[in-house]
C-alpha positions in Angstrom: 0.0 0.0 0.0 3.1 2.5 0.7 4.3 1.8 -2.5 1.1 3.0 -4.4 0.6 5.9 -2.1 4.2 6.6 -3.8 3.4 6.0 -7.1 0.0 8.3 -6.9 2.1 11.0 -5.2 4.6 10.3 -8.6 2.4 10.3 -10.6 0.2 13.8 -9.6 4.0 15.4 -9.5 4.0 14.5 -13.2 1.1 15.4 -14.1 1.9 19.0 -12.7 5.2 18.8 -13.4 6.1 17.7 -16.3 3.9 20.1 -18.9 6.1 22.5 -17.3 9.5 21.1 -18.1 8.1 20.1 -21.6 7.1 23.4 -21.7 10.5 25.3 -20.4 12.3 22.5 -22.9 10.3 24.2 -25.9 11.7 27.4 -25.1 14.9 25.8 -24.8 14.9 24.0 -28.2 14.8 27.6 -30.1 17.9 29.6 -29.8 18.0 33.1 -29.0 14.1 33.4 -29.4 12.1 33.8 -26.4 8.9 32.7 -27.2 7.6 35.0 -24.0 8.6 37.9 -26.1 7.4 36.6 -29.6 3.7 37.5 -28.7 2.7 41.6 -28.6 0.1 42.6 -26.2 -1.0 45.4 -28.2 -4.1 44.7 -30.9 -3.8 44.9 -34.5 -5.3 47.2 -36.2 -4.3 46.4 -40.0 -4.7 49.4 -42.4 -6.6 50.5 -45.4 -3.5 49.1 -47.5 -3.3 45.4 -45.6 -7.5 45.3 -45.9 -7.5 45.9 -49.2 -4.6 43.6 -50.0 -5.8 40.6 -47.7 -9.7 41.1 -48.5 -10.8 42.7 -51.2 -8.0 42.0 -54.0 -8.8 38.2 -53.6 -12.2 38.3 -53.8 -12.0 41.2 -56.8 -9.9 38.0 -58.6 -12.0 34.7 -57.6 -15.1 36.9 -58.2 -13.4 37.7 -62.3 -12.6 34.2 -62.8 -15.6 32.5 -61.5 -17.2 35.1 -64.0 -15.0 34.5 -67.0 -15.7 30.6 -66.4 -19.4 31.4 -66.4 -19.1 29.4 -62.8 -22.4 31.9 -62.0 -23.3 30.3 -58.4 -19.6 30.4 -57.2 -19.7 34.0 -58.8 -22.9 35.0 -57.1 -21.0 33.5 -53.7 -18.5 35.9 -54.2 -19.7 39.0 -55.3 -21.5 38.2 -52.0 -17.7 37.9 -50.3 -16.5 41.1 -52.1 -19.6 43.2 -50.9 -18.6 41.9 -47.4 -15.2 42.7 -47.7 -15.6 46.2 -48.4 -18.1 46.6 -45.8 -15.7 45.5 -43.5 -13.3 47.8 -44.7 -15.4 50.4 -43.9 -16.1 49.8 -40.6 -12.5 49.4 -39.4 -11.1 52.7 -41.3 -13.3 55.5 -41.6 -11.1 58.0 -43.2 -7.8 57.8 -45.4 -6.3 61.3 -45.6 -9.3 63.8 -46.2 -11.0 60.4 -48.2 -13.8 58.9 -46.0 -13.9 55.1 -46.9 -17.9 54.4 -46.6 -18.7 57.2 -49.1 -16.2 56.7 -51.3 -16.8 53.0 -51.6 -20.6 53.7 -51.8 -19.9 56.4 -54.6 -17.0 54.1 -56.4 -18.4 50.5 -56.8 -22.4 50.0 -55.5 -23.3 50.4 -58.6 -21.2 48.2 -60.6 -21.7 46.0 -57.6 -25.5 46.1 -58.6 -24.9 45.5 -62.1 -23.0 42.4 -61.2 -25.6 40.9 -59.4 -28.0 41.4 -62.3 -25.5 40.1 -65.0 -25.1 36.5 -62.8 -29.0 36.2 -61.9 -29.3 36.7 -65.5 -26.1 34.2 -66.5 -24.9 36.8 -69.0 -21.3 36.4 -69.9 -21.1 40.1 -71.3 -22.9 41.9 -68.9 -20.6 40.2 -66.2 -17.9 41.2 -68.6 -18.7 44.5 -68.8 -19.7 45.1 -65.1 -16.7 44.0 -64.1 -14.7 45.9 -66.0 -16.5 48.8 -64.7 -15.9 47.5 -61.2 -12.1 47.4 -61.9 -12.3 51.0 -63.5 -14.0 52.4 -60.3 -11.3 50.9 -58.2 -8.3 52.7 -59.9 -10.6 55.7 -59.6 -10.9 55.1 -55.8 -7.2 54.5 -56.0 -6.5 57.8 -57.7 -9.3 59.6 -55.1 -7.2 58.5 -52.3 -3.7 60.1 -54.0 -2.5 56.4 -54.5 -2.8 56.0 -58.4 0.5 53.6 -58.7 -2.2 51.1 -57.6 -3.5 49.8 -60.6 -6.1 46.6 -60.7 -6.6 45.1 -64.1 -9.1 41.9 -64.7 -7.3 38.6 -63.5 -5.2 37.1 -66.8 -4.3 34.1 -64.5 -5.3 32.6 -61.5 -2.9 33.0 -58.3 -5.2 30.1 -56.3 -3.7 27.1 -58.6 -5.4 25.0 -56.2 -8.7 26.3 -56.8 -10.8 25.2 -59.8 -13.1 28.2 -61.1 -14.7 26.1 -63.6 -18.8 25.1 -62.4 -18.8 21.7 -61.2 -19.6 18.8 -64.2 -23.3 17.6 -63.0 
């Protein structure tokens, strides 16, 4: 019975124990990096540049191929995407410079936004076309608005997501 009462007091010192030392052993394992100091208390607030790059671009490029492989309900799903992403971007930056980000989106793309929608409810290959050449136009205009006019979009030539297949799925 001693010897059990030994090996239950072992075993709860492990059980505290050794997460601890596997833990300190991580730390150990990387040289000259404390992972204490690798995490920032502060929150991240990304800017206009990092929203647009991480949320709008890609869903301005799935939403063109989708629409140049007449893929209309994965285009529909993310002209749904791209109208979330840019209401998101307005609600975390309000102002760029003396541009204010919920007008100048509502002025620059809600209406070829619109005619988007209407070209894929309607499956037409060059209404699509045409809208979302419009919606690429307003974007450099946006860009050139918001004294940034090296930024040039241009409808997707190739896909960056070679992983993703744009094509609608074979019935």
């Amino acid at each position: 019975m001693h010897s059990l009462a030994r090996l239950l007091a072992f075993a709860a010192f492990a059980a505290v124990a050794l997460p601890q030392f596997a833990a300190a052993q991580q730390h150990m394992n990387m040289p000259g990096m404390d992972m204490h100091e690798s995490k920032s208390t502060a929150p991240y607030r990304p800017g206009l540049g990092d929203l647009m790059t991480t949320l709008v671009q890609p869903r301005h490029i799935k939403l063109g191929l989708a629409g140049q492989a007449q893929n209309w309900p994965y285009a529909a799903y993310e002209l749904g995407e791209l109208r979330e992403a840019f209401d998101t971007v307005a609600k975390l930056v309000l102002k760029h410079g003396k541009l204010v980000i919920a007008d100048a989106l509502g002025a620059t793309v809600k209406q070829p936004l619109a005619a988007l929608d209407t070209a894929i409810k309607a499956k037409d290959e060059p209404g699509f076309t045409a809208a979302y050449a419009a919606l690429t136009q307003s974007c450099n205009a946006c860009h050139q608005s918001a004294d940034h006019p090296a930024i040039v979009i241009q409808v997707p030539t190739a896909s960056p997501f070679p992983d993703q297949d744009f094509r609608p799925p074979k019935p």
